[in-house]
N, C-alpha and C positions, 0 to 999 in steps of 0.2 A: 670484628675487631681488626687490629693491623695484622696481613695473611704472608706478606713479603718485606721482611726486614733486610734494609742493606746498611750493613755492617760495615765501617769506615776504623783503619785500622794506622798508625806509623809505626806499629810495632810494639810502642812503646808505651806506651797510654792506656793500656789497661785493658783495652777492646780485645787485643789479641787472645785473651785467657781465653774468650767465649767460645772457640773451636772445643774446649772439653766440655760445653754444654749447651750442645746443641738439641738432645733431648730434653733437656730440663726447655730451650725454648719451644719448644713445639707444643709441651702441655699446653699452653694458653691460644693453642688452634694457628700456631705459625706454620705454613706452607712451605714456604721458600727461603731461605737464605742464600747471600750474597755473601762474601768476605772479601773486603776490595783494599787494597794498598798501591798507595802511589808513589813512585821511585821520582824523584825530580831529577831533571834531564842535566846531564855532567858534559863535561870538556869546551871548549872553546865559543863562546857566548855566538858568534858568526856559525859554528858548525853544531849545533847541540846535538849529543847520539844518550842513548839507553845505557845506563848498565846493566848488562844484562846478568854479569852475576851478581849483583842486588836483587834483580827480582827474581832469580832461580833461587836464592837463598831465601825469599820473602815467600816464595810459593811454597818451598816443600815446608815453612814453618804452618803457614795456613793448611794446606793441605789435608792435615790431621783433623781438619773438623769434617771431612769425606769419611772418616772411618767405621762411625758408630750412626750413621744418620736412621732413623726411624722409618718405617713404613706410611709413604705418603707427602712425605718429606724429599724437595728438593736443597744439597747443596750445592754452592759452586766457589767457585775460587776465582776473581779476577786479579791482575799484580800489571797496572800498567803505570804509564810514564806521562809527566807532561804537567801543566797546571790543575791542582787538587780540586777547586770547584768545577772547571767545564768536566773533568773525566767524572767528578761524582755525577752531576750531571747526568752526563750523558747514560752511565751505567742506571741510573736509577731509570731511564727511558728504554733501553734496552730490556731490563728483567721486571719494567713495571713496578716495580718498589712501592708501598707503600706509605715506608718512614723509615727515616736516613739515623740509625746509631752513631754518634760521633764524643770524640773527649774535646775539653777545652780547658786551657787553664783560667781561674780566675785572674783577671785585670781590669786595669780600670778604662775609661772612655778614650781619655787622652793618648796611653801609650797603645789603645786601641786603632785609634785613628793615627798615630805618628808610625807604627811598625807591621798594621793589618792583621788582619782576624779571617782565617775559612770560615768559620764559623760563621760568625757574623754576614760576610761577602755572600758565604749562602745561604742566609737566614732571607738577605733582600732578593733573590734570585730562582728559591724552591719553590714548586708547588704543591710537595708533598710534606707532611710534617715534621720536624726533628727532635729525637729525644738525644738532648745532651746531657753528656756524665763528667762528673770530675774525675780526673785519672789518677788523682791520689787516693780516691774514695776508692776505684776500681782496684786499684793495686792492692790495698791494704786488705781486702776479702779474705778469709780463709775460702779454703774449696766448699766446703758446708756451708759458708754464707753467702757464697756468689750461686749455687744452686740454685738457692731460694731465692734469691734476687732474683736470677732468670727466671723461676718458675712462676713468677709474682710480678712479673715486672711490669703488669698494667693494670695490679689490683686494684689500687683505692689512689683517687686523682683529690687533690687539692685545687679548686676551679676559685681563684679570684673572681667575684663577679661587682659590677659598681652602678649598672644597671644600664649603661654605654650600648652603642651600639657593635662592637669589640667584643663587648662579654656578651651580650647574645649572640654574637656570630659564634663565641667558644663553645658554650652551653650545646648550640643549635650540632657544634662539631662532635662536640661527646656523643649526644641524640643519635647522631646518625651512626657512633662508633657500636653504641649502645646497643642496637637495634638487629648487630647482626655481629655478636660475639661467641666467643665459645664459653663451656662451662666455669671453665677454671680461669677467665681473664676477669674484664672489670664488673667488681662487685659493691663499690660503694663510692662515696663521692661526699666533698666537704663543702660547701657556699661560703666564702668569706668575704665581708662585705667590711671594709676600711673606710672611716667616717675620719678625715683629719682634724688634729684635735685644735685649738683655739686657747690661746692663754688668757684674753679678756675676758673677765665673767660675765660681762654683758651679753656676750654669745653662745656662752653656754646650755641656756634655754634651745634655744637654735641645733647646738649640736645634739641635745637628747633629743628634739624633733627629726631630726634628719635620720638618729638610727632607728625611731619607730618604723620611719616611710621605711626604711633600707633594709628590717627585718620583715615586713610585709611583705615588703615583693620578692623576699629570701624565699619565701615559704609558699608564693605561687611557682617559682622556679621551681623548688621542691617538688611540690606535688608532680609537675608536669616530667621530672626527673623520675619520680617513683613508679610511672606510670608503667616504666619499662624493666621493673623489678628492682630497680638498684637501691639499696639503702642510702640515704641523704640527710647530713645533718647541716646546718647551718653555724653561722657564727658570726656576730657585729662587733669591729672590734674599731678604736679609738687610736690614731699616732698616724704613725708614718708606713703608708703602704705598703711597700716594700720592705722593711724591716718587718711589722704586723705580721705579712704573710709567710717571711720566713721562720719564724717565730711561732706562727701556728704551724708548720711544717716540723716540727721540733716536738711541740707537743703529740700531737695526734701521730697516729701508724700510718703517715700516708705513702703510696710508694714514687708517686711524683707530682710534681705542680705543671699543670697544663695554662698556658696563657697563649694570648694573639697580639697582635700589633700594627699600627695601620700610618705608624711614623719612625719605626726602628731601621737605622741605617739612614734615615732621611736628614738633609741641611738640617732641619728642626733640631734634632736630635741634641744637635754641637752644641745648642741654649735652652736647651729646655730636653734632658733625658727621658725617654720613654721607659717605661713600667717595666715591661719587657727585654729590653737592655738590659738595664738595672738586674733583674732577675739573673737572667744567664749571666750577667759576670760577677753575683755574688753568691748566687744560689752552691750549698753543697748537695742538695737534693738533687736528683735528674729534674729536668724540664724538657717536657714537651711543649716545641712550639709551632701552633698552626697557624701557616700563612693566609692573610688574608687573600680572598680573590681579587688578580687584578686585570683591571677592566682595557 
């Protein structure tokens, strides 16, 4: 499963709590943590320097998750300056990272693209996957609940699949996640297969054919899912994608919705939104998002 999380923080967003549960991440076989905060560079646009008692004040808050680290367990502390995607970047090439924790507020495309998104900028740019959190959800934890979050934080995944070549590429990402976890991480997995629904009734024939085919190949995914012990249910469901799967994210215990993307961030995007968009800027649940390889 994921062995080196790096932890992306403003302080303010909820991320920072994670320093008091750094044990709680490690149950699910986490190796390594990062806690990285970026100070943006101050004074005179021609001379930019550091604050550097910003990031002395940013360090000794982070610092605190050095205290209690478990046996086996690396922490660290980074607190640098500069543009927030090349330094995540770059840190996640340095300590090898295998998945970038970050907050985002919900917004929409437009004030996305008029006022810009880390997020997003490094959604088109990563190689490695990102779980995003809402920072109101974060904040609002009690200590008892955010525990358990941590300790659970990659139990049971919600896998949109449409039978695309996107969602085998996801499935094929679980698989490999699957394949070399520890006890306590992921142990179940949901298929949700969104058929969009059709107001003519003339097509309505059509649309209950399409969920037979879409529940078939639900349950070959299935099996080949099961193969690696995890528990897998399925689900066919009618409307609108994205609403659909947030929707079943609400009913079922899932503890996040994994998707991919192979036009997020792209011209496309501005006329025709991608799934995955959509997702991260409505999602309250965390998402994880694996980039696709590019070539």
């Amino acid at each position: 499963m994921f062995q080196r999380l790096l932890i992306c923080t403003d302080l303010v967003d909820g991320l920072q709590r994670l320093v008091d549960f750094v044990p709680s991440l490690a149950v699910g076989g986490v190796q390594q943590i990062v806690f990285l905060h970026i100070v943006p560079l101050s004074g005179d646009q021609a001379v930019p320097r550091a604050d550097k008692e910003a990031m002395e004040a940013a360090r000794q808050k982070l610092a605190v998750a050095q205290n209690h680290t478990p046996n086996g367990v690396e922490v660290h502390v980074e607190v640098q300056c500069g543009q927030p995607v090349d330094r995540i970047l770059d840190t996640v090439d340095t300590y090898r990272s295998d998945i970038v924790l970050m907050g985002t507020q919900s917004r929409s495309l437009l004030t996305e693209k008029l006022f810009g998104s880390t997020t997003m900028a490094l959604c088109q740019r990563t190689k490695v996957p990102l779980l995003v959190f809402r920072p109101q959800l974060l904040s609002t934890y009690t200590v008892e609940e955010l525990n358990l979050r941590c300790r659970h934080l990659f139990r049971y995944f919600l896998i949109p699949y449409d039978g695309s070549d996107v969602a085998k590429y996801l499935v094929n990402q679980v698989k490999r996640l699957a394949q070399n976890r520890a006890p306590e991480s992921l142990e179940e997995c949901l298929l949700c297969w969104v058929v969009e629904e059709v107001r003519r009734r003339a097509l309505a024939d059509l649309v209950k054919e399409e969920a037979k085919k879409a529940q078939a190949e639900l349950e070959k995914v299935k099996a080949d899912l099961e193969t690696l012990d995890l528990k897998v249910s399925t689900e066919v469901l009618q409307g609108v994608p994205v609403s659909e799967v947030l929707m079943a994210a609400q009913i079922y215990d899932i503890t996040a919705i994994v998707s991919a993307s192979d036009s997020m961030g792209k011209i496309l995007e501005l006329s025709t939104s991608s799934f995955t968009g959509d997702l991260l800027r409505r999602s309250w649940h965390p998402v994880i998002y694996f980039p696709m390889q590019r070539k």
